[in-house]
mmJSON file of the N, C-alpha and C atoms, coordinates in Angstrom:
{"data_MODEL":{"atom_site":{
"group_PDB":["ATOM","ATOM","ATOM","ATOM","ATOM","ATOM","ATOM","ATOM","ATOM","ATOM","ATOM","ATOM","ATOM","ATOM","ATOM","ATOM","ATOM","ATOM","ATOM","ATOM","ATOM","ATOM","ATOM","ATOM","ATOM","ATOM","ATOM","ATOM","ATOM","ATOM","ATOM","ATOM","ATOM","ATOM","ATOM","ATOM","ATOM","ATOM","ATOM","ATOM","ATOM","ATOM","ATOM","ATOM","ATOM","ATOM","ATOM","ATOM","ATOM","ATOM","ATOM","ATOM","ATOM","ATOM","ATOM","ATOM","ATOM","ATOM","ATOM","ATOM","ATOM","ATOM","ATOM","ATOM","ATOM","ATOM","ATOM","ATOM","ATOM","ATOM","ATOM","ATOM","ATOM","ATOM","ATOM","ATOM","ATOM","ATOM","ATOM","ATOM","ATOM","ATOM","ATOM","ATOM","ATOM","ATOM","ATOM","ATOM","ATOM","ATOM","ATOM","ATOM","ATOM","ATOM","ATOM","ATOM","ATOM","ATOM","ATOM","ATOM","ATOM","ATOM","ATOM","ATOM","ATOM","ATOM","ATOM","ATOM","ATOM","ATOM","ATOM","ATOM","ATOM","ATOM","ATOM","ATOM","ATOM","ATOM","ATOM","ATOM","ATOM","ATOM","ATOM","ATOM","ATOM","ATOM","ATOM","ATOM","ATOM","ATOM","ATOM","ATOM","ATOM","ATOM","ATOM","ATOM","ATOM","ATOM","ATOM","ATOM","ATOM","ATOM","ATOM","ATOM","ATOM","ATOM","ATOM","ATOM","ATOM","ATOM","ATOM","ATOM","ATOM","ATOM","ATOM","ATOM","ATOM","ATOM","ATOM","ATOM","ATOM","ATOM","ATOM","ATOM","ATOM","ATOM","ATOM","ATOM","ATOM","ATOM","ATOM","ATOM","ATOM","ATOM","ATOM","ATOM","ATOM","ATOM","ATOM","ATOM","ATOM","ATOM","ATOM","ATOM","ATOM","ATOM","ATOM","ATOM","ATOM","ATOM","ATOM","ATOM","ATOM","ATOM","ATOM","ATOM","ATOM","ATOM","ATOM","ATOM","ATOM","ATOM","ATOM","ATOM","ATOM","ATOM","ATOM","ATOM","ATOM","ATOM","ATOM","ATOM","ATOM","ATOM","ATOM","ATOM"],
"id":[1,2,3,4,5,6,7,8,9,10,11,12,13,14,15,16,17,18,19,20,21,22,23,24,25,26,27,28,29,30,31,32,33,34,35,36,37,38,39,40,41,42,43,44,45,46,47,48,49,50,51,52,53,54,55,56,57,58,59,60,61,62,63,64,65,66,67,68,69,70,71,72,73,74,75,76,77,78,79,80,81,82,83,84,85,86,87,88,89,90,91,92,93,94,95,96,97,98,99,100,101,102,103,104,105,106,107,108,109,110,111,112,113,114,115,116,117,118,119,120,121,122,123,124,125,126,127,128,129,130,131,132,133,134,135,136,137,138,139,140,141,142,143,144,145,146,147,148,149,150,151,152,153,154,155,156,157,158,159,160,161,162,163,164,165,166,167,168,169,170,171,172,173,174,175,176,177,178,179,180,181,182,183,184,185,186,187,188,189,190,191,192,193,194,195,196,197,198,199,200,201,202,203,204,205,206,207,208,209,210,211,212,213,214,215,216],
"type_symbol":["N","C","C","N","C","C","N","C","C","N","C","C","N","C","C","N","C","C","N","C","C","N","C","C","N","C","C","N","C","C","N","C","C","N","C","C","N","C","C","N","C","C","N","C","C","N","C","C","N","C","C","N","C","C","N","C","C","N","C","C","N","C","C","N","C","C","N","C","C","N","C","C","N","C","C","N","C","C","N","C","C","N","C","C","N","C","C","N","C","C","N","C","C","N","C","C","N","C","C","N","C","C","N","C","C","N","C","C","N","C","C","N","C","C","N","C","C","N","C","C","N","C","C","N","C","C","N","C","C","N","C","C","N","C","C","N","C","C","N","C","C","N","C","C","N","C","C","N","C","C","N","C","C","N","C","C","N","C","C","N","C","C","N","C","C","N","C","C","N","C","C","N","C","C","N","C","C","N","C","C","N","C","C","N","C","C","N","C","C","N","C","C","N","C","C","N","C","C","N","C","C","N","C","C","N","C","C","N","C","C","N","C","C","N","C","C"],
"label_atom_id":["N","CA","C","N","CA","C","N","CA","C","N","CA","C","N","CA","C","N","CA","C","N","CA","C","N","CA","C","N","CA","C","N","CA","C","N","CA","C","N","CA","C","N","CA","C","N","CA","C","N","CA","C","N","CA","C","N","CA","C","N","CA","C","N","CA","C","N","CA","C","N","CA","C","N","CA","C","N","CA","C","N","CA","C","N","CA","C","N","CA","C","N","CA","C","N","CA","C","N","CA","C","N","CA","C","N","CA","C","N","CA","C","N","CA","C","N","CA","C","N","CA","C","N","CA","C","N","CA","C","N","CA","C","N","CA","C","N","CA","C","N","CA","C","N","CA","C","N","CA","C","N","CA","C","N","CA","C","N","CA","C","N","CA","C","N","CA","C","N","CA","C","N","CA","C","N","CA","C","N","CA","C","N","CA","C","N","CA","C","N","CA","C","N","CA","C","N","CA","C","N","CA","C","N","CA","C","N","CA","C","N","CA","C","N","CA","C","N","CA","C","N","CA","C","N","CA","C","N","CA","C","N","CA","C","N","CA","C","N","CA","C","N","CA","C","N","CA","C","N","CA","C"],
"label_alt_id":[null,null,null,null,null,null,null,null,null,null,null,null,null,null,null,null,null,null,null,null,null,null,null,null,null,null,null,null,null,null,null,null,null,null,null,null,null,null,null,null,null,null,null,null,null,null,null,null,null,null,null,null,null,null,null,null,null,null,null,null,null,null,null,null,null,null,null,null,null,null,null,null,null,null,null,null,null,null,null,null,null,null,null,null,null,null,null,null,null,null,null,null,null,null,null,null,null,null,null,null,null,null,null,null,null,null,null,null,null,null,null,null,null,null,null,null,null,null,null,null,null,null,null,null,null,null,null,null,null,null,null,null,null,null,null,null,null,null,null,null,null,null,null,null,null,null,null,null,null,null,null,null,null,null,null,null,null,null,null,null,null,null,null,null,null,null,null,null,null,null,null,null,null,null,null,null,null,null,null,null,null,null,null,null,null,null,null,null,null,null,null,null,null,null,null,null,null,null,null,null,null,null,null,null,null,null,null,null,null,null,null,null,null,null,null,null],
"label_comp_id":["UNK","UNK","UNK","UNK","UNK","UNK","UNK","UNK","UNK","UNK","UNK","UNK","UNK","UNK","UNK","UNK","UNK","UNK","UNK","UNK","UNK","UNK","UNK","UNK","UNK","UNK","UNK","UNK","UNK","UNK","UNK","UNK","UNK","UNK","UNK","UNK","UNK","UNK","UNK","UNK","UNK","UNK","UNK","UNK","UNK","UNK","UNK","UNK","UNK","UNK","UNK","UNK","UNK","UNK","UNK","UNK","UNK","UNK","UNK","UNK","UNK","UNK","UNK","UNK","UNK","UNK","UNK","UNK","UNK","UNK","UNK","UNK","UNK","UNK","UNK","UNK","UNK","UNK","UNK","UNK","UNK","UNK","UNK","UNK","UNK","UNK","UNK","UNK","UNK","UNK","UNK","UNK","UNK","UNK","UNK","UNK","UNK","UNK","UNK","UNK","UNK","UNK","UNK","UNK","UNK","UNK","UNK","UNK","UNK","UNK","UNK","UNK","UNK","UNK","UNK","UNK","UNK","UNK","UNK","UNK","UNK","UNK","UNK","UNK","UNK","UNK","UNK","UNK","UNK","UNK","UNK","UNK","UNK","UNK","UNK","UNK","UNK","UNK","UNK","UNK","UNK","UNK","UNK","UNK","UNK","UNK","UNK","UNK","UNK","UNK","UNK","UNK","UNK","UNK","UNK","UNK","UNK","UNK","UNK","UNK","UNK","UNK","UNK","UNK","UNK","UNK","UNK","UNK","UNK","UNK","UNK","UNK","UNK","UNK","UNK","UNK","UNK","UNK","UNK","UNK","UNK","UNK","UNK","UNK","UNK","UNK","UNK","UNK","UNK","UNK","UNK","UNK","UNK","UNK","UNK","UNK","UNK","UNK","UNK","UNK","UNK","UNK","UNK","UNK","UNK","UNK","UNK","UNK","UNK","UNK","UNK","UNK","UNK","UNK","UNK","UNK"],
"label_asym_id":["A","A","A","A","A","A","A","A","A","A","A","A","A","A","A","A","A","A","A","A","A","A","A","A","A","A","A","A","A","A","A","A","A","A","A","A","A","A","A","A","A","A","A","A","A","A","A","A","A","A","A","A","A","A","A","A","A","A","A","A","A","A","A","A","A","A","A","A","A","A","A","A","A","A","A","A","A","A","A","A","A","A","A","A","A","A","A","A","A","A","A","A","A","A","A","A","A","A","A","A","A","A","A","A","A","A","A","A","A","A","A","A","A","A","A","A","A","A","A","A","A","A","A","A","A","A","A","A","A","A","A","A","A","A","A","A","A","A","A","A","A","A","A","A","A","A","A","A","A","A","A","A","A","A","A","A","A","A","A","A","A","A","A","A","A","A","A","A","A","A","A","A","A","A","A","A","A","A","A","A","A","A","A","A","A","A","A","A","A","A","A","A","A","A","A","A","A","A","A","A","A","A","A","A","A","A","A","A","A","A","A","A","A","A","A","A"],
"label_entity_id":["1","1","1","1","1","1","1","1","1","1","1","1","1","1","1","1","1","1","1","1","1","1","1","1","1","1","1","1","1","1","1","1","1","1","1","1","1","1","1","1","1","1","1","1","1","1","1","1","1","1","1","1","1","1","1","1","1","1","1","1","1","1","1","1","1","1","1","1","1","1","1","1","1","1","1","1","1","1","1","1","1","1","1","1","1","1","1","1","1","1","1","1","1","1","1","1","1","1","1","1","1","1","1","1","1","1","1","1","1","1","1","1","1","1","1","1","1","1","1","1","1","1","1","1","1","1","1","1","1","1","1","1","1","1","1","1","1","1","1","1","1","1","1","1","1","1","1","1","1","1","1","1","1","1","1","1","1","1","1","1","1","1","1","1","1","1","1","1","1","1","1","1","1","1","1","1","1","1","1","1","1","1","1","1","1","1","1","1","1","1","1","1","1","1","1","1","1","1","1","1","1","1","1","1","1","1","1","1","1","1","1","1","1","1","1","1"],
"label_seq_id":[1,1,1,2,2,2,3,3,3,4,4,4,5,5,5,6,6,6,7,7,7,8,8,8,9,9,9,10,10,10,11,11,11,12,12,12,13,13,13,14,14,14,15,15,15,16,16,16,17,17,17,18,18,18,19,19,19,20,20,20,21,21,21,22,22,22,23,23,23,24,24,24,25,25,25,26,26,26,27,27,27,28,28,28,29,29,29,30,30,30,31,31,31,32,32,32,33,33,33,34,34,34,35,35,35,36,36,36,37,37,37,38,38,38,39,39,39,40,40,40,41,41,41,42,42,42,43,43,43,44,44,44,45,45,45,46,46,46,47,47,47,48,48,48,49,49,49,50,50,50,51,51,51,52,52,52,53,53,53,54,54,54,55,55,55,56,56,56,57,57,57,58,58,58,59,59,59,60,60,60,61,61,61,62,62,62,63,63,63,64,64,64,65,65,65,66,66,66,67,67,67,68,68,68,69,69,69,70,70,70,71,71,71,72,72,72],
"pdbx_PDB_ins_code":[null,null,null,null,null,null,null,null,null,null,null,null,null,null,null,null,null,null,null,null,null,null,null,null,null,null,null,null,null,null,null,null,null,null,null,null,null,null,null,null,null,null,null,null,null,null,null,null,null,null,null,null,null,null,null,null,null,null,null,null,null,null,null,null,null,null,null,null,null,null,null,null,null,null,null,null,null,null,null,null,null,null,null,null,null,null,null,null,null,null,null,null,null,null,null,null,null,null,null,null,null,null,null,null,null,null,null,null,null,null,null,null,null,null,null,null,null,null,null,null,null,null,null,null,null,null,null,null,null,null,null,null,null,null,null,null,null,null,null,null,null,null,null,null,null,null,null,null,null,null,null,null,null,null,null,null,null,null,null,null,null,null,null,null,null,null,null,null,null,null,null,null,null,null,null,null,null,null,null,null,null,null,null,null,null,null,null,null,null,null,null,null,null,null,null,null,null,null,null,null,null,null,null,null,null,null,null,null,null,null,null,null,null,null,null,null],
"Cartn_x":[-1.927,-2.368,-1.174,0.174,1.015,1.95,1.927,2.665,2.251,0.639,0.196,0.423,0.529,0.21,1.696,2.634,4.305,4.63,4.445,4.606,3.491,2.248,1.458,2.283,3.279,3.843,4.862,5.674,6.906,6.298,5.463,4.925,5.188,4.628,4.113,5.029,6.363,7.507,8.71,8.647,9.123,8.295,7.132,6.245,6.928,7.357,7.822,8.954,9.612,10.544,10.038,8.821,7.998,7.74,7.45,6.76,8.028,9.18,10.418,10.664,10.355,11.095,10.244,8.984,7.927,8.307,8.128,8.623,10.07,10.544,11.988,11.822,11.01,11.161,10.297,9.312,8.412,8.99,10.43,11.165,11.819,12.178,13.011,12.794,13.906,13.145,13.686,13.433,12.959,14.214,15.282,16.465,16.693,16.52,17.487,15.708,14.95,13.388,14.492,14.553,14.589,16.064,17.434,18.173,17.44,16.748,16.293,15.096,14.719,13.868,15.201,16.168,17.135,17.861,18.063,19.001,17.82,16.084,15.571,15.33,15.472,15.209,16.588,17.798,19.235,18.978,18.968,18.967,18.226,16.911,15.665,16.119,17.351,17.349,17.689,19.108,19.304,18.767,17.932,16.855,16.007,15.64,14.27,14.986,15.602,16.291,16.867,17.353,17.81,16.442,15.378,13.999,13.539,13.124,13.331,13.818,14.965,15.96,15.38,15.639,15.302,14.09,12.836,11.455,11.274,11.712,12.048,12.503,13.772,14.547,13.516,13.156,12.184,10.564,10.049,9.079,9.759,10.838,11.061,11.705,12.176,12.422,11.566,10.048,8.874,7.862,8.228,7.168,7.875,9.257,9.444,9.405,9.281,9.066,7.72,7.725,6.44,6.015,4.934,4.027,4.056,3.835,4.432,3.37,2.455,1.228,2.549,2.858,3.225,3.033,1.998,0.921,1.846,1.636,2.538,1.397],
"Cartn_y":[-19.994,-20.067,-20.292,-21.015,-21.219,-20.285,-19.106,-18.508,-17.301,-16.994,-16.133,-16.611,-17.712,-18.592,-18.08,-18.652,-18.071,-17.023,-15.575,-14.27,-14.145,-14.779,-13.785,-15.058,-15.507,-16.406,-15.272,-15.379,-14.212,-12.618,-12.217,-10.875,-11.274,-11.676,-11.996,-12.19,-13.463,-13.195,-12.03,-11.036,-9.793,-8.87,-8.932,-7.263,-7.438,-8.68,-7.855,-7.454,-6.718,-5.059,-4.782,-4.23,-2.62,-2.536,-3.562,-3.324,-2.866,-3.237,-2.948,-1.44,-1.204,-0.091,0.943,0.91,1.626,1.992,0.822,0.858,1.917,1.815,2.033,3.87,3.943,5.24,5.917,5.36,6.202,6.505,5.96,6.985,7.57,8.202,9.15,10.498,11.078,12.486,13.375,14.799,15.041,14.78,14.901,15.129,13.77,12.653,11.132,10.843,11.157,10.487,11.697,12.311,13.067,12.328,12.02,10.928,9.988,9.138,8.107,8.011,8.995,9.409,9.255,10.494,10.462,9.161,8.581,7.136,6.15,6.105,5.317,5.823,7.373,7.773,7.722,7.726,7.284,6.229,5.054,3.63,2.878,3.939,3.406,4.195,5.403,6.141,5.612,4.464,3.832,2.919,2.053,1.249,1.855,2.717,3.247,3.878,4.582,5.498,4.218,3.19,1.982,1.582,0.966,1.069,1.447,2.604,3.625,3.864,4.044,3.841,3.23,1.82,0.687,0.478,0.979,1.116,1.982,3.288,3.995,3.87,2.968,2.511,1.492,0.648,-0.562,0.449,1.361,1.832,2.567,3.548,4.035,3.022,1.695,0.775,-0.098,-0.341,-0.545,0.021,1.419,2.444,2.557,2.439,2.496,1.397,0.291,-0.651,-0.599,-1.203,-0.778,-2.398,-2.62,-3.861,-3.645,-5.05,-5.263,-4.201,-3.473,-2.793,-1.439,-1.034,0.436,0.895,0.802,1.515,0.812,1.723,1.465,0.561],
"Cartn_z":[-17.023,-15.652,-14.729,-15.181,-14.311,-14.133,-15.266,-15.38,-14.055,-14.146,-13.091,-11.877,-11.51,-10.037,-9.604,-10.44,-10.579,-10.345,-11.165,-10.497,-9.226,-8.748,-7.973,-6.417,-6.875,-5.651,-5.165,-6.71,-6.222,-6.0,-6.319,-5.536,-4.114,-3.516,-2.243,-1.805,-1.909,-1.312,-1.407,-2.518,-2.375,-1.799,-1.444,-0.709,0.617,1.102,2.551,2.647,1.427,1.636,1.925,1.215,1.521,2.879,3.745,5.274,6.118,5.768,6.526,5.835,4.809,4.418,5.059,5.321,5.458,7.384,7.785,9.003,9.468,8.46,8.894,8.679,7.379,6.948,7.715,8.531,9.409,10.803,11.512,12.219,11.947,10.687,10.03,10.606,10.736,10.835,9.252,9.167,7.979,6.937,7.249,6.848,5.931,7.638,6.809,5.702,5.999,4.958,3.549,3.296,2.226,1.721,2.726,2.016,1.709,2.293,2.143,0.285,0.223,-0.805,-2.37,-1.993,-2.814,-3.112,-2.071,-2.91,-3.088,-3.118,-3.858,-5.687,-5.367,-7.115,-7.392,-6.953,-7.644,-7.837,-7.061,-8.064,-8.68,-8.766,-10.082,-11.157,-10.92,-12.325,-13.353,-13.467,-14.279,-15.101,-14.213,-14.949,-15.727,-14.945,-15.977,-17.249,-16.985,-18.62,-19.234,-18.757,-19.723,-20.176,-19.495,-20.345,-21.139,-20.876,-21.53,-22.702,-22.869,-24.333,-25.164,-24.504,-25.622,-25.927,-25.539,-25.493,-26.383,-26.806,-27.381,-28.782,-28.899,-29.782,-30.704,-29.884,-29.759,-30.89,-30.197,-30.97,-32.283,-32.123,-33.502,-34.922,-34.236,-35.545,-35.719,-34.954,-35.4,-36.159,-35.844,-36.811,-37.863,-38.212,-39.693,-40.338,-40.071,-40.861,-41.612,-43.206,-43.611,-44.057,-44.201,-45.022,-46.133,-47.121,-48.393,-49.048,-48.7,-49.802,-49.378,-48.779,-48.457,-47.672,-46.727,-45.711,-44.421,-43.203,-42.147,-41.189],
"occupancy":[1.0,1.0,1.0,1.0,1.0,1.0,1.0,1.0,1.0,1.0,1.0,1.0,1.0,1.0,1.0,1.0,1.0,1.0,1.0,1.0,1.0,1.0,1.0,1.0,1.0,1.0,1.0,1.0,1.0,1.0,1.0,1.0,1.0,1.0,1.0,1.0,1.0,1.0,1.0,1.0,1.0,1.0,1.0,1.0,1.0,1.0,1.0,1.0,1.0,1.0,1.0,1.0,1.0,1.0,1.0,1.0,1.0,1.0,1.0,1.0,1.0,1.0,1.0,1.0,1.0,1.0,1.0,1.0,1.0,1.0,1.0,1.0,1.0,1.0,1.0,1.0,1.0,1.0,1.0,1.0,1.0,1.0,1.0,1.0,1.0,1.0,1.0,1.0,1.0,1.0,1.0,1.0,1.0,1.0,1.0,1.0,1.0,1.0,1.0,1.0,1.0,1.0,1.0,1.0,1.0,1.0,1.0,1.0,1.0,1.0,1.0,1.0,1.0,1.0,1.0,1.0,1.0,1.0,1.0,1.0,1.0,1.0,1.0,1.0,1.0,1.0,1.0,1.0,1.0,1.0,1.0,1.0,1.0,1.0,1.0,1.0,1.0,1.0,1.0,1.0,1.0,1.0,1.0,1.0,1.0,1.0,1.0,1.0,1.0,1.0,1.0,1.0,1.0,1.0,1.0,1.0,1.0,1.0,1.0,1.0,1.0,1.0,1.0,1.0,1.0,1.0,1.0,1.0,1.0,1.0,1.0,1.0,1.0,1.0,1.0,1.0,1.0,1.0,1.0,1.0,1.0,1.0,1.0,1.0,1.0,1.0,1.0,1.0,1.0,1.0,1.0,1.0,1.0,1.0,1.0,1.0,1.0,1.0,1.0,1.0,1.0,1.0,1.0,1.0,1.0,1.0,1.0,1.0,1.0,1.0,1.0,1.0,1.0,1.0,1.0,1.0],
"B_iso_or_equiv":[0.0,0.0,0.0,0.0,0.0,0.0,0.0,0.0,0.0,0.0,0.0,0.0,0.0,0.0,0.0,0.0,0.0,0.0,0.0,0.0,0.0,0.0,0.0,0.0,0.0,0.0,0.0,0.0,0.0,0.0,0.0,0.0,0.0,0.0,0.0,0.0,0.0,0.0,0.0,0.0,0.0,0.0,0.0,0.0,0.0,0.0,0.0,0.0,0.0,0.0,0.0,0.0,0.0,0.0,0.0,0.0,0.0,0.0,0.0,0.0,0.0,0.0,0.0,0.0,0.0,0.0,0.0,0.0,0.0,0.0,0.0,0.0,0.0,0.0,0.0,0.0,0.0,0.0,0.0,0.0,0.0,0.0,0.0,0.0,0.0,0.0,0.0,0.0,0.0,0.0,0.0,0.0,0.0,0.0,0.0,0.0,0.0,0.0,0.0,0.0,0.0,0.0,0.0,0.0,0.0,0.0,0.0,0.0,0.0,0.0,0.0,0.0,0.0,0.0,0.0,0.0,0.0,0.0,0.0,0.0,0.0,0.0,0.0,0.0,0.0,0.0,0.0,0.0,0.0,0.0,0.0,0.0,0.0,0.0,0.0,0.0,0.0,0.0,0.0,0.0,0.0,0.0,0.0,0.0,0.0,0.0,0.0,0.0,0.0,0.0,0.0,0.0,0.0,0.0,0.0,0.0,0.0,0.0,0.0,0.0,0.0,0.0,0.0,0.0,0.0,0.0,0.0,0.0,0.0,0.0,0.0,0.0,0.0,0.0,0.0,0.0,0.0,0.0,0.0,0.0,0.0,0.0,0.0,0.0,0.0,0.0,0.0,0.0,0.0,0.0,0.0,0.0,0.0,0.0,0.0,0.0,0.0,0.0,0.0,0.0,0.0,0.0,0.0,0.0,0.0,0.0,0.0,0.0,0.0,0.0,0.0,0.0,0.0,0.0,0.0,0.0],
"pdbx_formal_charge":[null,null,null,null,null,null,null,null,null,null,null,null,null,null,null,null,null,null,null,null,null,null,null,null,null,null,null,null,null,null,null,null,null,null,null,null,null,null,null,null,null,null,null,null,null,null,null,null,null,null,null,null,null,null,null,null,null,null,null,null,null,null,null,null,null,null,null,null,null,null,null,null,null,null,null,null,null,null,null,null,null,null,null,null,null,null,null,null,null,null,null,null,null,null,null,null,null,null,null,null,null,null,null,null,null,null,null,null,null,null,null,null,null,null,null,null,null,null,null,null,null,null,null,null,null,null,null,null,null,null,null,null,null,null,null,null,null,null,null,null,null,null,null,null,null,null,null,null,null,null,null,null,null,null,null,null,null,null,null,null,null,null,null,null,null,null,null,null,null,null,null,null,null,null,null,null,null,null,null,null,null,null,null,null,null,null,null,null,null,null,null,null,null,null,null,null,null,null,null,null,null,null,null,null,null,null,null,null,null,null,null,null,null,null,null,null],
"auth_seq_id":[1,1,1,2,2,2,3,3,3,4,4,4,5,5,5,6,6,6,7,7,7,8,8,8,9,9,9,10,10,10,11,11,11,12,12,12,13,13,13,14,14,14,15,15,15,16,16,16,17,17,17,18,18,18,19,19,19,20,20,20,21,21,21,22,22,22,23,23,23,24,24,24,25,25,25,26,26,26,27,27,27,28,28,28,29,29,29,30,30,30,31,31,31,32,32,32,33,33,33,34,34,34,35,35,35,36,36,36,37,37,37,38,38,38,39,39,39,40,40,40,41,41,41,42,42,42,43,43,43,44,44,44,45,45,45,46,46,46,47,47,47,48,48,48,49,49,49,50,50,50,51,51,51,52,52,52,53,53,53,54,54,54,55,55,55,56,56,56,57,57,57,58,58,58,59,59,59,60,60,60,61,61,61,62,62,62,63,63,63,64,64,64,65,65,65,66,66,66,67,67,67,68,68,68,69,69,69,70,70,70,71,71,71,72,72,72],
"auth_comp_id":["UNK","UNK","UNK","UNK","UNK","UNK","UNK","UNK","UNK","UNK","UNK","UNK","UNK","UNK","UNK","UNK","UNK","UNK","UNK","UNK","UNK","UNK","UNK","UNK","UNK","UNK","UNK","UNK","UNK","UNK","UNK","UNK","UNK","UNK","UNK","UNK","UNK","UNK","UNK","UNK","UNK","UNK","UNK","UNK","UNK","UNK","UNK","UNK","UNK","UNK","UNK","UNK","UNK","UNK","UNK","UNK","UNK","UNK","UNK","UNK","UNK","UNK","UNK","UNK","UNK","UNK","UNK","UNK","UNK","UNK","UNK","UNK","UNK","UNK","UNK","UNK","UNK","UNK","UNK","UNK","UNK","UNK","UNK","UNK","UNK","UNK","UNK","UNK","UNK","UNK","UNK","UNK","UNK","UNK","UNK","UNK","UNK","UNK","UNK","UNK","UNK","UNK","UNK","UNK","UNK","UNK","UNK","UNK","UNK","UNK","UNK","UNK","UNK","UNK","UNK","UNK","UNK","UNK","UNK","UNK","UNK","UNK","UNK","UNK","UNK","UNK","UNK","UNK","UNK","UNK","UNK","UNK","UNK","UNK","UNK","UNK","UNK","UNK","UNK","UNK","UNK","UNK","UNK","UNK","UNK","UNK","UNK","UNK","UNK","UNK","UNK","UNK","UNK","UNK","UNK","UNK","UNK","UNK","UNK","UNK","UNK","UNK","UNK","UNK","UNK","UNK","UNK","UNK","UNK","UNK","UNK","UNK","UNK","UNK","UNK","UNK","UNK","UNK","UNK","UNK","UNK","UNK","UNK","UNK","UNK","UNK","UNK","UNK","UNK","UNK","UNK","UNK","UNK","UNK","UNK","UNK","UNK","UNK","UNK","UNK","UNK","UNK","UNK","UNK","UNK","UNK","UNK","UNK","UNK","UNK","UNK","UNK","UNK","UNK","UNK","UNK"],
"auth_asym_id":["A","A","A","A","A","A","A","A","A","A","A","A","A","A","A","A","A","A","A","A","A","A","A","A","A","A","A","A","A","A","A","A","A","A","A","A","A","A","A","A","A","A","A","A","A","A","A","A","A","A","A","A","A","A","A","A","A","A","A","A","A","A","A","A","A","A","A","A","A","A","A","A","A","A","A","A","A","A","A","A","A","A","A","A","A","A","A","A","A","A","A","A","A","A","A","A","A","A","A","A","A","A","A","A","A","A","A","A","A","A","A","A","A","A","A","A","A","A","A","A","A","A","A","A","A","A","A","A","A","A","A","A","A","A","A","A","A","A","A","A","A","A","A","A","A","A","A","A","A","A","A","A","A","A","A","A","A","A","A","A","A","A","A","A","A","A","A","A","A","A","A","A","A","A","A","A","A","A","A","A","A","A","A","A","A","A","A","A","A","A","A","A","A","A","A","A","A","A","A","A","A","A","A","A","A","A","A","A","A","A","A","A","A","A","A","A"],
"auth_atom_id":["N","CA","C","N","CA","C","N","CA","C","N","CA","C","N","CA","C","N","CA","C","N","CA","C","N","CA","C","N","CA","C","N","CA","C","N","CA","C","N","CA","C","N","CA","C","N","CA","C","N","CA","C","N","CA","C","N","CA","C","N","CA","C","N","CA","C","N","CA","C","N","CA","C","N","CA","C","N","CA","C","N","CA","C","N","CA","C","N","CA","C","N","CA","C","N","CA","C","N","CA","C","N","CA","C","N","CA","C","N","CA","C","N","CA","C","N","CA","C","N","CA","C","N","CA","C","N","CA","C","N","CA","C","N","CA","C","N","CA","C","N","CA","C","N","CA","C","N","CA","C","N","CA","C","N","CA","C","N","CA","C","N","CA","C","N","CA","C","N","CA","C","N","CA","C","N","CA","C","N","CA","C","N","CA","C","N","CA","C","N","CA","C","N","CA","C","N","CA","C","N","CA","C","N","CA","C","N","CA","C","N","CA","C","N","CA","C","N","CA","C","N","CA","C","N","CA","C","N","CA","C","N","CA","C","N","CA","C","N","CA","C","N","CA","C","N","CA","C","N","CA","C"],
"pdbx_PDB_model_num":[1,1,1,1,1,1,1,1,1,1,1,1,1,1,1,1,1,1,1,1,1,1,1,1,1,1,1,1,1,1,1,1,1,1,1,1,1,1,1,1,1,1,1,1,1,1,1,1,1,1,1,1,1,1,1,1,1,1,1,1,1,1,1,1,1,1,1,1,1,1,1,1,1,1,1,1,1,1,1,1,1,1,1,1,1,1,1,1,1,1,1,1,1,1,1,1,1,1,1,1,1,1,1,1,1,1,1,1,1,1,1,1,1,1,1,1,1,1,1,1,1,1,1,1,1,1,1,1,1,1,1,1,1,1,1,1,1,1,1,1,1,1,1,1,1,1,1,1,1,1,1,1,1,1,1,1,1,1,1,1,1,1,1,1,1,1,1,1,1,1,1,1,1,1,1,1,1,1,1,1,1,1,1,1,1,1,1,1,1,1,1,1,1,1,1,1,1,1,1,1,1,1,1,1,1,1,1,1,1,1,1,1,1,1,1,1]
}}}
């Protein structure tokens, strides 16, 4: 229970990016919104493919491990 009370505190004090970003990106005209688009998928690219990876990595040296009968 404290653990939820804990993240649903810190949600709430990080959502107000989004209202500034939203704000900001709704006087864009088409050009700077489409930069603006590009450098948010540049600096989620790294995270996610690092995720990714190891999520990856993470499932294929779980599925080969087997239980003492044989059966996966």
């Amino acid at each position: 229970m404290f653990v939820f009370l804990l993240l649903n505190l810190v949600q709430q004090a990080l959502a107000q990016g989004c209202s500034v970003c939203t704000k900001t990106a709704a006087g864009l005209d088409e050009k700077s919104a489409r930069g603006l688009n590009g450098g948010i998928i540049y600096l989620a690219f790294l995270p996610l493919v690092l995720m990714g990876t190891i999520g990856f990595l993470w499932y294929r040296h779980n599925r080969n491990i087997q239980t003492p009968g044989g059966e996966l």
